[in-house]
N, CA, C and O atoms as a Tinker XYZ file with bonds, in Angstrom:
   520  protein
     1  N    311.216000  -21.064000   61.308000    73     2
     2  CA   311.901000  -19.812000   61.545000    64     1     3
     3  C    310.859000  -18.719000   61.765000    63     2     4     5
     4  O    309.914000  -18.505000   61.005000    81     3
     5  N    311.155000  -17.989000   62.989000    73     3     6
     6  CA   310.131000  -16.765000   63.005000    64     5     7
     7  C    310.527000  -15.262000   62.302000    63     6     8     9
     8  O    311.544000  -14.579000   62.416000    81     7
     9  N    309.267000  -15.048000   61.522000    73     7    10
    10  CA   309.906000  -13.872000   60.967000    64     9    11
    11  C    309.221000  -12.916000   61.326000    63    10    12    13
    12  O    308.038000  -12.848000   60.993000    81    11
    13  N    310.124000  -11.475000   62.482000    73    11    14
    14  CA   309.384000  -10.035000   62.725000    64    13    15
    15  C    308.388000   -9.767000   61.348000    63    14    16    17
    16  O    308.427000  -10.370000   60.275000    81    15
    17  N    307.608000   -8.802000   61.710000    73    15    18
    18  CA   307.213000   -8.094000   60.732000    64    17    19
    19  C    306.796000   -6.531000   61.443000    63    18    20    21
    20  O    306.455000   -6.318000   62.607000    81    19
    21  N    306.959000   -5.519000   60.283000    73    19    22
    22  CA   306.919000   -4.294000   60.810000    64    21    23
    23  C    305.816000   -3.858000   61.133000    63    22    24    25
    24  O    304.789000   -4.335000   60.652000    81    23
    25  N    305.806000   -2.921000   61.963000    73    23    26
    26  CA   304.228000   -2.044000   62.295000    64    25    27
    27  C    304.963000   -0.871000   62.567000    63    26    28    29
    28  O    305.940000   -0.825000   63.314000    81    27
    29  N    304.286000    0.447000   61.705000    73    27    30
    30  CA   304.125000    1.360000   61.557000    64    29    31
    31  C    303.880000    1.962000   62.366000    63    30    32    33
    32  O    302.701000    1.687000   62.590000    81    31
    33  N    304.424000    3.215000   63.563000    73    31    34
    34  CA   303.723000    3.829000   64.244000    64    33    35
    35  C    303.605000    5.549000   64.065000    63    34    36    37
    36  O    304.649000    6.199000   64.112000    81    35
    37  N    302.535000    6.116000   63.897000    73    35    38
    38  CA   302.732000    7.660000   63.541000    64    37    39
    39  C    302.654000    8.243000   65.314000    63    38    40    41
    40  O    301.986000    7.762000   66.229000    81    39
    41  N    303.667000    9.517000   65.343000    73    39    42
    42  CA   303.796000   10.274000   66.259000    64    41    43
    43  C    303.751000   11.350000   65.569000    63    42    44    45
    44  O    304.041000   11.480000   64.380000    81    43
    45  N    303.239000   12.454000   66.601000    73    43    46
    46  CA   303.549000   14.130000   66.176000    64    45    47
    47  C    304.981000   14.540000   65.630000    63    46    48    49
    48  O    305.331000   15.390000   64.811000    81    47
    49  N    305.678000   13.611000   66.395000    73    47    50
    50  CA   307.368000   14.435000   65.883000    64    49    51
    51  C    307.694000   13.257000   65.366000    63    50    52    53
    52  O    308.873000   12.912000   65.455000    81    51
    53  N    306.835000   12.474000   64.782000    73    51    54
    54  CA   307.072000   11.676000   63.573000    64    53    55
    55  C    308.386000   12.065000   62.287000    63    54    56    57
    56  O    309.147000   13.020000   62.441000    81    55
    57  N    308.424000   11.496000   61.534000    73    55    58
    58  CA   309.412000   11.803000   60.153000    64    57    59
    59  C    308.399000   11.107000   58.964000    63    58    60    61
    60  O    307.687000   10.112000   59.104000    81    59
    61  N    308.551000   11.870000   57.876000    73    59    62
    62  CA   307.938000   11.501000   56.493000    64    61    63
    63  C    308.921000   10.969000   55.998000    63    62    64    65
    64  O    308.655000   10.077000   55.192000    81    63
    65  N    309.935000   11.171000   56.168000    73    63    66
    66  CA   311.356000   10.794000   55.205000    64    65    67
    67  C    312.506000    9.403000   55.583000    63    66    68    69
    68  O    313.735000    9.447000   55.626000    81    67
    69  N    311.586000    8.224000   55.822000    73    67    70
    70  CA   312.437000    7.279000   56.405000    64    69    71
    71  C    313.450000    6.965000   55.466000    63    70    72    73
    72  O    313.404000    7.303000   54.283000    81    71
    73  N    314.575000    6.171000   56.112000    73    71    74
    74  CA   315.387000    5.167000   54.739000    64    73    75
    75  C    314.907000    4.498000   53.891000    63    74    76    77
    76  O    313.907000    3.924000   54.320000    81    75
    77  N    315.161000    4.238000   52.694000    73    75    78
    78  CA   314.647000    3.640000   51.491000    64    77    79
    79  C    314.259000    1.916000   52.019000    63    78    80    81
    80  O    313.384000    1.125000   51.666000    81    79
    81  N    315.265000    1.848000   52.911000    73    79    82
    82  CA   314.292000   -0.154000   53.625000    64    81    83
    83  C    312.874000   -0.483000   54.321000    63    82    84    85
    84  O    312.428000   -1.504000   54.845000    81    83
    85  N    312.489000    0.476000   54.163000    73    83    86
    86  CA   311.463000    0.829000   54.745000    64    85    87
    87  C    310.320000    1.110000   53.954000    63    86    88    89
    88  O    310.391000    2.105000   53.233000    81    87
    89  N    308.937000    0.210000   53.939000    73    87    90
    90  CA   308.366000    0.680000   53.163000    64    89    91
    91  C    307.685000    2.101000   53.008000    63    90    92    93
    92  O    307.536000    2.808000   54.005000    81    91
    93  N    307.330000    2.459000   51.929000    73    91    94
    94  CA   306.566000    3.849000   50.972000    64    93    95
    95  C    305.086000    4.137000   52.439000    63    94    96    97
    96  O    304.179000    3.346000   52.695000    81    95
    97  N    305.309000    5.285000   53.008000    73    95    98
    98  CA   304.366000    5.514000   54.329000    64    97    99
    99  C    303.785000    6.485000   53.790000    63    98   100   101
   100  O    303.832000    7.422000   54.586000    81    99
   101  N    302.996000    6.917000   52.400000    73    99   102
   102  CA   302.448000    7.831000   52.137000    64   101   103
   103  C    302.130000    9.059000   52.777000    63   102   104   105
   104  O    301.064000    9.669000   52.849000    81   103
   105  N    303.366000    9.325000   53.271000    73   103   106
   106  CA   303.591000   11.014000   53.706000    64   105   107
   107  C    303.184000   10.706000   55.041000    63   106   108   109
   108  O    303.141000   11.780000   55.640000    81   107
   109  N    302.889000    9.839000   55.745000    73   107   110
   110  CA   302.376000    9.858000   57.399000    64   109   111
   111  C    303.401000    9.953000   58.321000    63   110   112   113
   112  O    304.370000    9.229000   58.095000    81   111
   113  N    303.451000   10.878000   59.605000    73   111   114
   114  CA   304.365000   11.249000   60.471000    64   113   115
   115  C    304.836000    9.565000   60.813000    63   114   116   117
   116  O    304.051000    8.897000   61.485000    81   115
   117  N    305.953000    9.016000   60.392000    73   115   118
   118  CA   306.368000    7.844000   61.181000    64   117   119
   119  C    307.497000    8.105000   62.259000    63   118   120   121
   120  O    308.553000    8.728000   62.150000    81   119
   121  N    306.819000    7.279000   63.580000    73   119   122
   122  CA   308.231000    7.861000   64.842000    64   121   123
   123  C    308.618000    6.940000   65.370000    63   122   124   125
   124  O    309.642000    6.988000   66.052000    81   123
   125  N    307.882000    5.795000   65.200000    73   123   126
   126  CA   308.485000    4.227000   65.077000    64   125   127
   127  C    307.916000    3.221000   64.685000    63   126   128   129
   128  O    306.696000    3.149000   64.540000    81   127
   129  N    308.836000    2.172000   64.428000    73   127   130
   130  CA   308.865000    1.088000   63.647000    64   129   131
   131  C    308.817000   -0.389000   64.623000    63   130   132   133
   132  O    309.875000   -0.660000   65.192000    81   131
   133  N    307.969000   -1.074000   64.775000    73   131   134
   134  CA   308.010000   -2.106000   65.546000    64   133   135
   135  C    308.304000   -2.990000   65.188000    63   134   136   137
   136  O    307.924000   -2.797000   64.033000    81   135
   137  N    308.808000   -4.161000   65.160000    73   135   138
   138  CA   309.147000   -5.468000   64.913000    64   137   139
   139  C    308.462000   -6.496000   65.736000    63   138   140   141
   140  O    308.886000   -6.823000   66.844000    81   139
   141  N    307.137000   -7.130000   65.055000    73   139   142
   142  CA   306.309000   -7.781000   65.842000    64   141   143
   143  C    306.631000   -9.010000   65.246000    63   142   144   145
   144  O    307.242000   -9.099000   64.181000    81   143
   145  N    306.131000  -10.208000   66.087000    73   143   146
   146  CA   306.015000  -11.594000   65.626000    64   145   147
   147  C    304.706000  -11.932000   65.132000    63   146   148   149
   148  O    303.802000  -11.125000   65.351000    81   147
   149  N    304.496000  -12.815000   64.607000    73   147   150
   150  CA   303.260000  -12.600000   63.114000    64   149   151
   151  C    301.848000  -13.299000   64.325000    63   150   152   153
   152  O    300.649000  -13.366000   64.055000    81   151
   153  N    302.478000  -13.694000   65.530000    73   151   154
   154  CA   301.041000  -14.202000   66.263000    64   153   155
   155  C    300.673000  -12.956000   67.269000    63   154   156   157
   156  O    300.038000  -13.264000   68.279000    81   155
   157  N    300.914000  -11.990000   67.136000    73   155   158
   158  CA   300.574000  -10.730000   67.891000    64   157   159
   159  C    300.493000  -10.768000   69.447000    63   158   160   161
   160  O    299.716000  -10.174000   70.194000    81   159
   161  N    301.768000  -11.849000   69.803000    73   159   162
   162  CA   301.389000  -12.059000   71.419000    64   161   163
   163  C    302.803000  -10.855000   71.687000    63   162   164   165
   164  O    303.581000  -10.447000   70.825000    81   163
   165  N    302.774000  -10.482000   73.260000    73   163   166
   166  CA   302.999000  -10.293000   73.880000    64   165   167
   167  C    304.982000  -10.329000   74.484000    63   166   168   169
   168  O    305.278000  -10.534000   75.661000    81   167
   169  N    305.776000  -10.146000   73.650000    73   167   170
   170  CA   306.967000  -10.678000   73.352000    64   169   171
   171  C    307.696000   -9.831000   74.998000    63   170   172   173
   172  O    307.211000   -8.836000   75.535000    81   171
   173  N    308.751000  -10.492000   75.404000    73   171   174
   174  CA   309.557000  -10.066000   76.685000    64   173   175
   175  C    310.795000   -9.033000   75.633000    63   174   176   177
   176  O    311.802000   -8.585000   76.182000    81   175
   177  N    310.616000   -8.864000   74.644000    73   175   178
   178  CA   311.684000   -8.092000   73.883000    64   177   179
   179  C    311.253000   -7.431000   72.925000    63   178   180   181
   180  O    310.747000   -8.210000   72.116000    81   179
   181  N    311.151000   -5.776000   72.395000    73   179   182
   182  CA   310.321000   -5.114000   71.625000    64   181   183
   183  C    311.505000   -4.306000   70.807000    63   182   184   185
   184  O    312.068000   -3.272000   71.166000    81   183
   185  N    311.676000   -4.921000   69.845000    73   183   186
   186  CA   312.721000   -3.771000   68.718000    64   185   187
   187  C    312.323000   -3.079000   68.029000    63   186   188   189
   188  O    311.433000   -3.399000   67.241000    81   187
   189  N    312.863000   -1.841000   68.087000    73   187   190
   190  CA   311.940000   -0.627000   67.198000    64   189   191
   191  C    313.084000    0.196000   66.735000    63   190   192   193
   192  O    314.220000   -0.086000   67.115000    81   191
   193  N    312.890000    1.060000   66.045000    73   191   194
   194  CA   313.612000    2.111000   64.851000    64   193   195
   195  C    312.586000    3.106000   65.709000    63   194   196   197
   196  O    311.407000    2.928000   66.013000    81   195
   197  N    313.706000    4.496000   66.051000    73   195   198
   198  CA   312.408000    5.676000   66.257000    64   197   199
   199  C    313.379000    6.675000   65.482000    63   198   200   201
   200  O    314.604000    6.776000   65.550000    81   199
   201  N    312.323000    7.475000   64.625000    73   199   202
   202  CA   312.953000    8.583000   63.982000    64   201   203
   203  C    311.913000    9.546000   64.397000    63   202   204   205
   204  O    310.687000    9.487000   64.495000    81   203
   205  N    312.807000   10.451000   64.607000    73   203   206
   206  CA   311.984000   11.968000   65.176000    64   205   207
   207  C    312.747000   13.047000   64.703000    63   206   208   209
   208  O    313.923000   13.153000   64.354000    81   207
   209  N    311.829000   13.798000   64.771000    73   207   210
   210  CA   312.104000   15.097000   63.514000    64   209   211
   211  C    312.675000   16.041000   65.425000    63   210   212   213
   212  O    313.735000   16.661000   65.350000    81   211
   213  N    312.105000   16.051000   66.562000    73   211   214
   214  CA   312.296000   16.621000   67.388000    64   213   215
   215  C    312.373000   16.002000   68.913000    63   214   216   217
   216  O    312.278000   14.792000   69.114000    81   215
   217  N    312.541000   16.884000   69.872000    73   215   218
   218  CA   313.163000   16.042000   71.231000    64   217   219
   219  C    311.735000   14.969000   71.875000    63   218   220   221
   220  O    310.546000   15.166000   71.627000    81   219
   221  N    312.120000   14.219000   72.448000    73   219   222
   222  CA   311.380000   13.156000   72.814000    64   221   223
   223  C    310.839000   13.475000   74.000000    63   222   224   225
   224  O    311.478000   14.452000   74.391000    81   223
   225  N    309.966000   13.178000   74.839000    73   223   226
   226  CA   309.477000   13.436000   76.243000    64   225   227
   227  C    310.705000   12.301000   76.987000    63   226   228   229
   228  O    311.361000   11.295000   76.721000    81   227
   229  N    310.490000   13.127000   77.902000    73   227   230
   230  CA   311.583000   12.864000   79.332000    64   229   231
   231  C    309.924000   11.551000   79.803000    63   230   232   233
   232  O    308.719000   11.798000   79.761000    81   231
   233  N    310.665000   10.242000   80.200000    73   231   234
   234  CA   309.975000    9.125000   80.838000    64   233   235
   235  C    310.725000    8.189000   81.417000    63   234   236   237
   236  O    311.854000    7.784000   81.143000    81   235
   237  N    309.716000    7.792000   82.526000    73   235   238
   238  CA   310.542000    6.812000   83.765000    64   237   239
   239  C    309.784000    5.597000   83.594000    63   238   240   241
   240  O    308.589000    5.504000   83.310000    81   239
   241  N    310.744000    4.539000   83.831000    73   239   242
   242  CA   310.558000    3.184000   83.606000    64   241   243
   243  C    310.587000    2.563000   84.691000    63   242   244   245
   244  O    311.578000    2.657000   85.414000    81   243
   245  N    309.636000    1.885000   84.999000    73   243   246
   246  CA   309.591000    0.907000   86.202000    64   245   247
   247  C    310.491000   -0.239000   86.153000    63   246   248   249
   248  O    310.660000   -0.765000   85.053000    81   247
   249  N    311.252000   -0.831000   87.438000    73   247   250
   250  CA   311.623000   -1.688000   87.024000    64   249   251
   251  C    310.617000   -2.808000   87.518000    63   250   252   253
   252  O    309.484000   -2.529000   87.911000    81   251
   253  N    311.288000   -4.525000   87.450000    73   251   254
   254  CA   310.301000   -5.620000   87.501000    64   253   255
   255  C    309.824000   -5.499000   88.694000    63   254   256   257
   256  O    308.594000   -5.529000   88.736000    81   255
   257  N    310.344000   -5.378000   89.648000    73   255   258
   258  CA   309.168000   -4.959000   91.322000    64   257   259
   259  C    308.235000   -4.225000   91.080000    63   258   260   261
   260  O    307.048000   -4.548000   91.033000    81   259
   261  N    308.905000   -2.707000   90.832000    73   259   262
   262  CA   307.799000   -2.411000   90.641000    64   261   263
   263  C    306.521000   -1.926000   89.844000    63   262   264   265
   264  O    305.614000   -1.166000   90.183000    81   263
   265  N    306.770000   -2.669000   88.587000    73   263   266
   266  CA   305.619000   -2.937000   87.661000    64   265   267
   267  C    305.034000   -3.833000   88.607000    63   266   268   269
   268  O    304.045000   -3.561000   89.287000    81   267
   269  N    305.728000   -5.009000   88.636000    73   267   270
   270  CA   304.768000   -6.393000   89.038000    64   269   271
   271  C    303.713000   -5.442000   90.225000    63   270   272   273
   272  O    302.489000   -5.518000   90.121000    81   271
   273  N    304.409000   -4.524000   91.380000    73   271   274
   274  CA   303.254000   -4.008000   92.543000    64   273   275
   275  C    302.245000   -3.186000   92.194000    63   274   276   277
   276  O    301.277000   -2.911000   92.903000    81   275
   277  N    302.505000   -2.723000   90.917000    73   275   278
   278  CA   301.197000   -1.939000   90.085000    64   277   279
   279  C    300.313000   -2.770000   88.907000    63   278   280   281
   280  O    299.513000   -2.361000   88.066000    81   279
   281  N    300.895000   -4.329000   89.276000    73   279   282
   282  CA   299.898000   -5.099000   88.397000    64   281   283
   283  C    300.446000   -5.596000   87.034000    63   282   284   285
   284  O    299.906000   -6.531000   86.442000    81   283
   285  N    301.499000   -4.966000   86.567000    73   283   286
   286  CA   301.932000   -5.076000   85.491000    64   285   287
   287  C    302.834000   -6.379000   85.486000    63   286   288   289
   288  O    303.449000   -6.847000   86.444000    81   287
   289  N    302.759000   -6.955000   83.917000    73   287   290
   290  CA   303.740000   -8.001000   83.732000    64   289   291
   291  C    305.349000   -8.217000   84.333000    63   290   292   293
   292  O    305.971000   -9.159000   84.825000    81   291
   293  N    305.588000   -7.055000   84.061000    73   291   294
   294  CA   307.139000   -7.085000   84.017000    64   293   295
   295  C    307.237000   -5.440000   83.559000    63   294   296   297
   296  O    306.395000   -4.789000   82.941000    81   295
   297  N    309.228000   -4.781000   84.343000    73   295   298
   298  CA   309.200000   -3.602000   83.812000    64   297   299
   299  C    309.700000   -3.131000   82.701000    63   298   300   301
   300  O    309.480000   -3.702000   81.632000    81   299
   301  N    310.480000   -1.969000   82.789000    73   299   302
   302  CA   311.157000   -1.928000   81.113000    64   301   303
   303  C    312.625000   -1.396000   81.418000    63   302   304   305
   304  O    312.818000   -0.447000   82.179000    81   303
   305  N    313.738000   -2.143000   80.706000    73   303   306
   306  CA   314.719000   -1.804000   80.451000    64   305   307
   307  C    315.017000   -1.229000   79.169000    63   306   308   309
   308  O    314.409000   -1.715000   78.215000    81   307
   309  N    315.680000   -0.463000   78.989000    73   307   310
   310  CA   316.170000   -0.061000   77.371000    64   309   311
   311  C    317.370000    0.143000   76.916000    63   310   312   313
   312  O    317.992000    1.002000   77.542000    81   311
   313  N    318.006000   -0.426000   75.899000    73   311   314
   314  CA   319.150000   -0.358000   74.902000    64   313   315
   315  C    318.972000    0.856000   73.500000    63   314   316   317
   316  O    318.144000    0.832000   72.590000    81   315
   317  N    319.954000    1.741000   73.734000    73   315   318
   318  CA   319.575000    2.725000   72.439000    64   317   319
   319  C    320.737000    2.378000   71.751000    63   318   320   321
   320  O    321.715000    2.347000   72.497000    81   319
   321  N    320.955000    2.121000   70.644000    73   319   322
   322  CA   321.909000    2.010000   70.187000    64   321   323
   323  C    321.949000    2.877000   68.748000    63   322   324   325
   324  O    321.189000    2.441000   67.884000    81   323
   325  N    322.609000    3.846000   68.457000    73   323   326
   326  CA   322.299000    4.948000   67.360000    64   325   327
   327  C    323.010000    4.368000   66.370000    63   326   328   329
   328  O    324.126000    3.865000   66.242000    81   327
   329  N    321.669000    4.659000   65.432000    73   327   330
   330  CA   322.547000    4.155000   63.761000    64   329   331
   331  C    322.875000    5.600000   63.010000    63   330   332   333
   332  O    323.752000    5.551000   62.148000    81   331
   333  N    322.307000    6.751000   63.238000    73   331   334
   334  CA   322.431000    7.980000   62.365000    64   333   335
   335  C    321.612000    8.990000   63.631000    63   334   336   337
   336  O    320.780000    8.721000   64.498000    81   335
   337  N    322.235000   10.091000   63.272000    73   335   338
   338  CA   321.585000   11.048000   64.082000    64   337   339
   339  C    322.248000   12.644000   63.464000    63   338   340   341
   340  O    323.349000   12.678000   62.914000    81   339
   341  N    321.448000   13.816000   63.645000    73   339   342
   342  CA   321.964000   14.812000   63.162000    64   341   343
   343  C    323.320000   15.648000   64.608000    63   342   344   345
   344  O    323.590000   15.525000   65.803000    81   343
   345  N    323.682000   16.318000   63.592000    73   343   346
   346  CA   325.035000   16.952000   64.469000    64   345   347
   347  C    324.484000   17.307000   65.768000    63   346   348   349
   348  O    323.264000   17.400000   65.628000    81   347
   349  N    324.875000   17.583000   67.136000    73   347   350
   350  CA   324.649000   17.849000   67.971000    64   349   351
   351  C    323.838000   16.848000   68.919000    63   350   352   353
   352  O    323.939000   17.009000   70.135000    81   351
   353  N    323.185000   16.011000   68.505000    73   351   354
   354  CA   321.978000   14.985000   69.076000    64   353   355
   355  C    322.714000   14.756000   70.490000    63   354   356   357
   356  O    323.929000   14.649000   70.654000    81   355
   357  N    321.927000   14.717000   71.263000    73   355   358
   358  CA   321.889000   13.997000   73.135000    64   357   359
   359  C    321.204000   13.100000   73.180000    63   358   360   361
   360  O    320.573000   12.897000   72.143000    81   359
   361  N    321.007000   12.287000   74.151000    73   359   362
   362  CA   320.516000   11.328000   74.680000    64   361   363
   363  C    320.271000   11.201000   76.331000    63   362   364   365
   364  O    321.170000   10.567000   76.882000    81   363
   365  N    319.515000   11.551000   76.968000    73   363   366
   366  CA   318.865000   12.450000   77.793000    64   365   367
   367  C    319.048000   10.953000   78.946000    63   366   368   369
   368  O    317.984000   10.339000   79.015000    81   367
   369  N    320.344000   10.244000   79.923000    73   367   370
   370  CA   319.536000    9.240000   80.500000    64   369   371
   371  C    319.897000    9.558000   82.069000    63   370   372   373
   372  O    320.989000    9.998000   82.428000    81   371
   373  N    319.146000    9.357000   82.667000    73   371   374
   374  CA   319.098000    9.624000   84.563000    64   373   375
   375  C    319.036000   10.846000   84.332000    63   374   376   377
   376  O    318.713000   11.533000   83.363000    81   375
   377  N    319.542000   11.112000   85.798000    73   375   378
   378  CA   319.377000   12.534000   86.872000    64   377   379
   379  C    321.202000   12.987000   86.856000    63   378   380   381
   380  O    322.227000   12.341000   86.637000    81   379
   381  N    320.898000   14.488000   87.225000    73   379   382
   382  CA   322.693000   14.745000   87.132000    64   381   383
   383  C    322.903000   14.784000   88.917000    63   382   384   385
   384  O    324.006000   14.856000   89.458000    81   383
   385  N    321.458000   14.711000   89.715000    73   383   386
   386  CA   321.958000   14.887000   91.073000    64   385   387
   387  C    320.635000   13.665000   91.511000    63   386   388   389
   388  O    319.711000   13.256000   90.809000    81   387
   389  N    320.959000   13.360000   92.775000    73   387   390
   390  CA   319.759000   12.658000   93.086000    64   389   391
   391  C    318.425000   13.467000   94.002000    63   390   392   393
   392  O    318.535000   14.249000   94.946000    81   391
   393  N    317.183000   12.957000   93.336000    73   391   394
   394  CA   316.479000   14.013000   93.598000    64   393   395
   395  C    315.047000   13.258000   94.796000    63   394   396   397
   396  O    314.903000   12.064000   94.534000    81   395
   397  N    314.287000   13.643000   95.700000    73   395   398
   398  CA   313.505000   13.448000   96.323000    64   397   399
   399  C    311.773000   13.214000   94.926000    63   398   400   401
   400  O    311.464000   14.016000   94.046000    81   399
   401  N    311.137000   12.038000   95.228000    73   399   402
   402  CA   310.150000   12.067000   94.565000    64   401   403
   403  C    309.391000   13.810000   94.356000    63   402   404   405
   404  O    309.535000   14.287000   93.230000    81   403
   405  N    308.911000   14.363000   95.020000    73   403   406
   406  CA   308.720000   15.625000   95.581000    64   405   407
   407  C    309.184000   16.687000   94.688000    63   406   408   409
   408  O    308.374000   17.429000   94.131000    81   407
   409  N    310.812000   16.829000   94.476000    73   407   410
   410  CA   311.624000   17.756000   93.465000    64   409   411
   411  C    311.293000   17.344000   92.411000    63   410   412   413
   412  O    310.747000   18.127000   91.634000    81   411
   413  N    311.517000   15.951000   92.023000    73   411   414
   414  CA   311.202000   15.177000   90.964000    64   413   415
   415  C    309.994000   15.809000   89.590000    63   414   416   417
   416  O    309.921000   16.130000   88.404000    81   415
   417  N    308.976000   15.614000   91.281000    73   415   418
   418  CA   307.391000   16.233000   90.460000    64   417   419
   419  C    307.273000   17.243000   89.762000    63   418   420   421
   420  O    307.013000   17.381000   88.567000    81   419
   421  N    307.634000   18.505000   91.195000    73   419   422
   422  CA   308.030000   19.261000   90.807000    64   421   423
   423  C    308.508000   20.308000   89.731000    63   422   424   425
   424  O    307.817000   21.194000   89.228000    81   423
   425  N    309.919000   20.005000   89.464000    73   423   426
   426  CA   310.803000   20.266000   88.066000    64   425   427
   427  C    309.976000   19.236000   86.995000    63   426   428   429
   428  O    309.991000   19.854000   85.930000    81   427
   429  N    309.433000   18.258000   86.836000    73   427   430
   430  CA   308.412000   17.881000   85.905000    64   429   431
   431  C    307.988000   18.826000   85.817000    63   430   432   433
   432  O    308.335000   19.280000   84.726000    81   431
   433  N    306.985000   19.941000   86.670000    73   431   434
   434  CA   305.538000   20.781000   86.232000    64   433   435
   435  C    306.023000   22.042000   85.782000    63   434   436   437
   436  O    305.491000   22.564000   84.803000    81   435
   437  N    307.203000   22.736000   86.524000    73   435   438
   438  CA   307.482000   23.860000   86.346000    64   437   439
   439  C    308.953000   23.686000   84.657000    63   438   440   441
   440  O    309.694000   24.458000   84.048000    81   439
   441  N    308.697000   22.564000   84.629000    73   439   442
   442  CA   309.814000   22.817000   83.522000    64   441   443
   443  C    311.289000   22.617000   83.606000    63   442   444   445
   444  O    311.856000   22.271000   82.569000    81   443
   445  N    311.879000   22.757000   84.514000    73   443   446
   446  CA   313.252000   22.648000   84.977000    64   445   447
   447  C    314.182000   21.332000   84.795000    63   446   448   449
   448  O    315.357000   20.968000   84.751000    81   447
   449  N    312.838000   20.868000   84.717000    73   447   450
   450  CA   313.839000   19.049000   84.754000    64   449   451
   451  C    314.319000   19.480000   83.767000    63   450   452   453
   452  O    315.020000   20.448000   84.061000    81   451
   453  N    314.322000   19.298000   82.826000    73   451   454
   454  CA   315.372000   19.694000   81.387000    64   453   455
   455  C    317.079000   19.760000   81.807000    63   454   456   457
   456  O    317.967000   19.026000   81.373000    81   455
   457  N    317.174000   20.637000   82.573000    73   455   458
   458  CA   318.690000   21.105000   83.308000    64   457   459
   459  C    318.926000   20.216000   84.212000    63   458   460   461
   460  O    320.060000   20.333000   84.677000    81   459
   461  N    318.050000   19.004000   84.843000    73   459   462
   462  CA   318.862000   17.981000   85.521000    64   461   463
   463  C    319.005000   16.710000   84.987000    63   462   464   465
   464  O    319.581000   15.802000   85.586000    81   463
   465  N    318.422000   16.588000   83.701000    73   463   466
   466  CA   318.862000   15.335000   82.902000    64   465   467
   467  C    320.537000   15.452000   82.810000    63   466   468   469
   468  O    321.208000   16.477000   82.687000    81   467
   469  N    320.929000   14.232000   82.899000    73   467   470
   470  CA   322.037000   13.841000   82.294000    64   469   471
   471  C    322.451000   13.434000   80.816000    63   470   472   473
   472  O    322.911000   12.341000   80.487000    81   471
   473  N    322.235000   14.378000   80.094000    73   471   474
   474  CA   322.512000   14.347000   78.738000    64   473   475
   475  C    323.807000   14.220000   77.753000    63   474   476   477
   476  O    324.582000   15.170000   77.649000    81   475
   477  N    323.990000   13.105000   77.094000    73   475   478
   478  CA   324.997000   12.546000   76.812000    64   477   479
   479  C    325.020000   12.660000   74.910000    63   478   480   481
   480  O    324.453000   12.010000   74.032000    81   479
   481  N    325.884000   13.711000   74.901000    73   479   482
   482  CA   326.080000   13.598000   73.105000    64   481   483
   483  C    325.951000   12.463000   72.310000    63   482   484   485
   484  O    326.737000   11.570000   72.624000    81   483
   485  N    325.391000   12.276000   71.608000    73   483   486
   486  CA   325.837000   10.797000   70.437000    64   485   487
   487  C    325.905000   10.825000   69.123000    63   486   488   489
   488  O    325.293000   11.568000   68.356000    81   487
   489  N    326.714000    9.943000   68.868000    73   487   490
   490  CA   326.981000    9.795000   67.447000    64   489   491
   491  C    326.880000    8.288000   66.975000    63   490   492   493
   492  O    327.100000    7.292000   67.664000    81   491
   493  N    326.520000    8.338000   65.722000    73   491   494
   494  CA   326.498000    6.397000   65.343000    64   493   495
   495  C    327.375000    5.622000   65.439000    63   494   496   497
   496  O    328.572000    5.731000   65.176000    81   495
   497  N    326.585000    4.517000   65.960000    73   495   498
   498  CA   327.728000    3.700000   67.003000    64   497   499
   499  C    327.817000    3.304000   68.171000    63   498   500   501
   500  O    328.104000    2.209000   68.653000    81   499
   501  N    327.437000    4.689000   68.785000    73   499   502
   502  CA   327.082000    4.661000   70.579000    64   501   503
   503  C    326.218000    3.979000   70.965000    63   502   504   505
   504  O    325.152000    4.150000   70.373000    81   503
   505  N    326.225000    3.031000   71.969000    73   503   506
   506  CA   325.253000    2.629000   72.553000    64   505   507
   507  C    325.089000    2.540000   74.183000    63   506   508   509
   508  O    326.109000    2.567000   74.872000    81   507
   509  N    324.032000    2.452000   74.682000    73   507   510
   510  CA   323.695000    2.470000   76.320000    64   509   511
   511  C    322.633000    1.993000   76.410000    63   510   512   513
   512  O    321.727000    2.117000   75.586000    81   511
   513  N    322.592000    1.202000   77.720000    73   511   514
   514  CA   322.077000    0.370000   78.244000    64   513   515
   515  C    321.600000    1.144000   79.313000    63   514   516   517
   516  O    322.460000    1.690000   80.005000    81   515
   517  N    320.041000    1.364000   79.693000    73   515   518
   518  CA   319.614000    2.385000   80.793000    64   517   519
   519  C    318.416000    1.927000   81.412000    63   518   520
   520  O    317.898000    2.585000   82.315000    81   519
């Protein structure tokens, strides 16, 4: 039987205050929790816990084309599925219009993207596939 084991990861908008299942992180910003297999290879599936005290950066995921044309293994899909979250929480996934690489950049530099995410309230329970 294979058994995960956790790895610790500190971020800036980390949390000190995880759930009690979790081991004692002597006060260090934790912002996620990995679930590795004990031979440290390379797994096609990565489960993690992220707790954040604040909003997450806006990021784009390649899919398998085109990782593989930039060299990479394979791309990334993601499942969020919320166990707890405070009142109000979003979940930030796509575009609300479709945008030219160009605009894209753009509203990246000047800030704006913010107002074209498609941001979706959540509560525990919810889940999406993105």
């Amino acid at each position: 039987m294979l058994k995960l084991r956790p790895h610790y990861v500190e971020k800036p908008w980390g949390r000190t205050d995880l759930p009690s299942i979790f081991s004692a992180t002597e006060s260090r910003q934790i912002g996620e929790v990995w679930f590795e297999g004990p031979d440290g290879q390379d797994w096609p599936l990565l489960v993690k816990y992220i707790f954040t005290s604040e909003r997450l950066s806006i990021q784009v995921h390649p899919n398998d084309a085109q990782a593989m044309a930039k060299g990479l293994r394979r791309g990334k899909a993601e499942i969020w599925y919320i166990l707890d979250c405070e009142p109000g929480a979003a979940l930030g996934i796509g575009l609300i219009r479709p945008m030219t690489a160009e605009a894209f950049r753009a509203a990246a530099t000047d800030g704006s993207i913010e107002q074209l995410v498609d941001w979706k309230p959540v509560k525990p329970g919810d889940c999406y596939f993105c």
